[in-house]
N, C-alpha and C positions, 0 to 999 in steps of 0.2 A: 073771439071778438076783436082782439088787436091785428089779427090778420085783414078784418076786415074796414079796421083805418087806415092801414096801411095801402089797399086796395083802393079803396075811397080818396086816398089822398092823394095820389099816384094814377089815377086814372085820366088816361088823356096823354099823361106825359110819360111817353116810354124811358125817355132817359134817363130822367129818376127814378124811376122803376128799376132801369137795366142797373143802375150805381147801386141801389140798395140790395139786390139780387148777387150784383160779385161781393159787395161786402159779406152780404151771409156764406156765399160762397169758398173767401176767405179764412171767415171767422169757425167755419168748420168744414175743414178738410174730407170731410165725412158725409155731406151733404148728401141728403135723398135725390131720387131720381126729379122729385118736382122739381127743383130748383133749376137743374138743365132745362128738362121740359118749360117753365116758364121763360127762362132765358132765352130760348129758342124761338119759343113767342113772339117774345119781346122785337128779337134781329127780325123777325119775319114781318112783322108791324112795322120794322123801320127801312124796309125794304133791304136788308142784308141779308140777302136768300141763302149763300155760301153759307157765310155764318151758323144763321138758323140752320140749316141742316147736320153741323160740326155737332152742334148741342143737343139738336131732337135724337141726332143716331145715339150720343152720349146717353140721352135718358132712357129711350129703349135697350140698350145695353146695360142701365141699371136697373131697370124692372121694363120687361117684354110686356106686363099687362098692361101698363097706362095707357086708355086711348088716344088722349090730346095729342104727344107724342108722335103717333101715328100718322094723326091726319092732319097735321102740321107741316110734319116729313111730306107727305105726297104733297099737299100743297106748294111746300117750296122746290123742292123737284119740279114739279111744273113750270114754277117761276124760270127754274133754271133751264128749263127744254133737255131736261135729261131722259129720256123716253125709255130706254133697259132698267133706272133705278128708279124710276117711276113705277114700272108695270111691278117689279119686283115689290118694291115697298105696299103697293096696294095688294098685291096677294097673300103676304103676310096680315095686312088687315084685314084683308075675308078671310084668312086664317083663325084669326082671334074672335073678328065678329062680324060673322057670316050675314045676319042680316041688316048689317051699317052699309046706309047709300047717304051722300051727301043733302037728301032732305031733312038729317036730324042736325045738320051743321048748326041751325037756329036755336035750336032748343040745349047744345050742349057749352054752346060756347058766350061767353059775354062781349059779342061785337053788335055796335049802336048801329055803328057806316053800316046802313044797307047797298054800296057799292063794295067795298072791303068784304062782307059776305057773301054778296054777288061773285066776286073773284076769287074768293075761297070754293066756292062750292061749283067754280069752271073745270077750275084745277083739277075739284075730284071728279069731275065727272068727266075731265079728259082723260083719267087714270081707269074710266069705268065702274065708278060709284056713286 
């Protein structure tokens, strides 16, 4: 339940978001693979694609099953027009799950902008999802 004041309270505004995310970050050096994975979010909401994808590879390299992770990476990849780590990164997600195309992007993610998920789900389907 406090996760989800924190969410509520922070919703809208990435950069307090991003503040209280390296604080936890910080505060435990041991940090689960979420906390990248949100992070990564976060850069990718605030149009820091580089960024976002420093932290999404970070959270797949702390756990390879998270999916946000995933399809966060390909989306910022696209952002970046990187076309080799694109193709790659989506193959590893029909790797994992085989029948993820970017029509469930609504249903898995909590984005209001219907133009923000508009351009999330360009992304993946210029990566072929």
């Amino acid at each position: 339940q406090r996760q989800m004041c924190i969410r509520d309270r922070h919703y809208g505004n990435p950069e307090a978001a991003r503040d209280l995310v390296r604080k936890a970050m910080l505060l435990n050096p041991r940090y689960p693979a979420a906390y990248a994975s949100v992070l990564g979010q976060i850069h990718y909401f605030l149009g820091e694609y580089e960024l976002a994808a420093v932290r999404l590879r970070e959270a797949i390299e702390r756990n390879v099953n998270l999916l946000t992770p995933h399809v966060f990476l390909i989306a910022a990849l696209g952002k970046l027009n990187r076309q080799e780590e694109l193709d790659w990164a989506a193959s590893q997600l029909k790797t994992m799950a085989a029948d993820f195309d970017s029509n469930q992007l609504a249903g898995m993610l909590p984005i209001q902008d219907a133009n923000m998920l508009a351009d999330m789900r360009q992304q993946l389907q210029r990566a072929g999802l």
